[in-house]
N, CA, C and O of each residue as an XYZ file, in Angstrom:
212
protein
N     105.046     92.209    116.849
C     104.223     92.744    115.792
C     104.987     93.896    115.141
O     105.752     94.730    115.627
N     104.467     93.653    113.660
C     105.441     95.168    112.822
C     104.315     95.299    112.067
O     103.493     94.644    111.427
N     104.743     96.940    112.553
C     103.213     97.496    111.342
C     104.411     98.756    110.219
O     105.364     99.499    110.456
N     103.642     98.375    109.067
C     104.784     99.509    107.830
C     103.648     99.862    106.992
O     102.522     99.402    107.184
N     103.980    100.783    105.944
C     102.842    101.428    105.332
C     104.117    101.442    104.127
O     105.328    101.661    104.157
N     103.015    101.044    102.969
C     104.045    101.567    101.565
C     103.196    102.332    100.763
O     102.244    101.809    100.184
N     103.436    103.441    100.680
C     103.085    104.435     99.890
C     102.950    104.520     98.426
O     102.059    105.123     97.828
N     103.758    103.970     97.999
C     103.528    103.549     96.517
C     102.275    102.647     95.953
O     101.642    102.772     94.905
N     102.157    101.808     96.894
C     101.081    101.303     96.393
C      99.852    101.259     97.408
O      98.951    100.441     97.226
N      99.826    102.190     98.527
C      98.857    102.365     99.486
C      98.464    101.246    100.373
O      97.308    101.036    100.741
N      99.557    100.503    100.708
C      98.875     99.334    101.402
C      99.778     99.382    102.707
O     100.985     99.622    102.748
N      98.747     99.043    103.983
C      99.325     98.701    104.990
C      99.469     97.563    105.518
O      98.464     96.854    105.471
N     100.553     97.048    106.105
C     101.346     96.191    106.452
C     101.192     95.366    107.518
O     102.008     95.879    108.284
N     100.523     94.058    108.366
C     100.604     94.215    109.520
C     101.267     92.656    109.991
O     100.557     91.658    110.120
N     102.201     92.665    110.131
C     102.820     91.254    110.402
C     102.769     91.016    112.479
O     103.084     91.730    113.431
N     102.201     89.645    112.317
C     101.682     89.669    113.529
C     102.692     88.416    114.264
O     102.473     88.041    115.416
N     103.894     87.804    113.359
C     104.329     86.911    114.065
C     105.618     86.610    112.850
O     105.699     87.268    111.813
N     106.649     85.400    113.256
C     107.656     84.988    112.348
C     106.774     83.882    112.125
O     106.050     83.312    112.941
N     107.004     83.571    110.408
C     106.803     82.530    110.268
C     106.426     82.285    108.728
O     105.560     83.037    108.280
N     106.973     81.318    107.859
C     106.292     81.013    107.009
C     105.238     81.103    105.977
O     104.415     80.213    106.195
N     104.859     81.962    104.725
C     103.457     81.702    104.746
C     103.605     80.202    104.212
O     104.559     79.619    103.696
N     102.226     79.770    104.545
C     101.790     78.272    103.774
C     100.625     78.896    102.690
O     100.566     78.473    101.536
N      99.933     79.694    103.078
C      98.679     80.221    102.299
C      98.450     81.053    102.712
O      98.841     81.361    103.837
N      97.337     82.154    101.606
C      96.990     83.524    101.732
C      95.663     83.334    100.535
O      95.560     82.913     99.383
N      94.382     84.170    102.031
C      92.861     84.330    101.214
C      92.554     85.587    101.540
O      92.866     86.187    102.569
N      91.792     86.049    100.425
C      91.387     87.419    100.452
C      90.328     87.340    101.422
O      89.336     86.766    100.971
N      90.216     87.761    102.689
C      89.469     87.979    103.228
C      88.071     88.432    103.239
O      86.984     87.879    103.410
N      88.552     89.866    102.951
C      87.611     90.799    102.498
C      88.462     91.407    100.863
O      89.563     91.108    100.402
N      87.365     92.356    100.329
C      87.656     92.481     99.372
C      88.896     93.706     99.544
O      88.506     94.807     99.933
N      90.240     93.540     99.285
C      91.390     94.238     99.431
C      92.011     93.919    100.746
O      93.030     94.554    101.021
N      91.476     92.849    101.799
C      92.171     92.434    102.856
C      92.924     91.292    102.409
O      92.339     90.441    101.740
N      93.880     91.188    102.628
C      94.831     89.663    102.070
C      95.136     89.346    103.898
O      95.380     90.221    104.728
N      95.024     87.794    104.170
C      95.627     87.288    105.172
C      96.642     86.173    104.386
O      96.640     85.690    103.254
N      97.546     86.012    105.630
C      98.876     85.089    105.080
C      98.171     84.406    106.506
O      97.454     84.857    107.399
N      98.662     83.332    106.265
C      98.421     81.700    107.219
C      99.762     80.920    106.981
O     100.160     80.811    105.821
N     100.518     80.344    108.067
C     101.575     79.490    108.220
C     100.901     78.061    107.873
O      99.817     77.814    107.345
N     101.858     77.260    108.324
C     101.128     76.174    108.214
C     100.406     75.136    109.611
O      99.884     74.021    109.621
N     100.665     76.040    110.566
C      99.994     75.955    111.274
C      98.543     75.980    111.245
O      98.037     74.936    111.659
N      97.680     76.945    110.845
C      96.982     77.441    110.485
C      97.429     79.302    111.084
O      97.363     80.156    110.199
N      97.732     79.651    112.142
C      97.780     80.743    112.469
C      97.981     82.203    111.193
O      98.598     81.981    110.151
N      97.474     83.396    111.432
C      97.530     83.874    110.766
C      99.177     84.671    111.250
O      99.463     85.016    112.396
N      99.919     84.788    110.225
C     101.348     85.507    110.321
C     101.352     87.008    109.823
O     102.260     87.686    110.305
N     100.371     87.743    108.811
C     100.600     88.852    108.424
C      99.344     89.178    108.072
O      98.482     88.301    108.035
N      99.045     90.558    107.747
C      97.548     91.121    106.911
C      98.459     91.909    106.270
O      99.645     92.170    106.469
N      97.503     92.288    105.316
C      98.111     93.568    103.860
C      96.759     94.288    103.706
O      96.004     93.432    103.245
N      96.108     95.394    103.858
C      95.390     96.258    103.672
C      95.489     96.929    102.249
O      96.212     97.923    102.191
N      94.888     96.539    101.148
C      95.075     97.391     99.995
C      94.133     99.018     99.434
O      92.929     99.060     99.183
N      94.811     99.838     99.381
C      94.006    100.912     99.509
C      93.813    101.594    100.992
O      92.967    102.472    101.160
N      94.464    101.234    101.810
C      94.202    101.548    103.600
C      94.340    103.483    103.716
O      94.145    104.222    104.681
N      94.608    103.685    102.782
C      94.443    105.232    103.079
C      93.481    105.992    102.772
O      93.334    107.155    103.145
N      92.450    105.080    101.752
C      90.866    105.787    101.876
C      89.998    105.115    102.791
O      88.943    105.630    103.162
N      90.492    103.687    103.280
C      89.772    103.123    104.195
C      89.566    103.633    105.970
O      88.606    103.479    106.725
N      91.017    104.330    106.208
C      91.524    104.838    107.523
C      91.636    106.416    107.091
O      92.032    107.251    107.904
């Protein structure tokens, strides 16, 4: 797992595996998940995570 934070655009980072995306759904509103094609999820992106945390 790699967690990064980009400051420029306030979003945190959370990649949970190698792999592919195949697809990516907004979860929640400013949560993005990435999905391989496995189905497994490979990364999250938190948009705005610094008023959320």
């Amino acid at each position: 797992m790699k967690i990064t934070y980009d400051k420029t655009v306030d979003a945190l980072n959370v990649t949970l595996r190698r792999g592919a995306v195949a697809r990516t759904i907004e979860f929640a509103p400013d949560v993005m998940l990435d999905f391989d094609k496995k189905g497994n999820v490979v990364h999250v992106e938190i948009i705005g995570s610094g008023e959320k945390f």
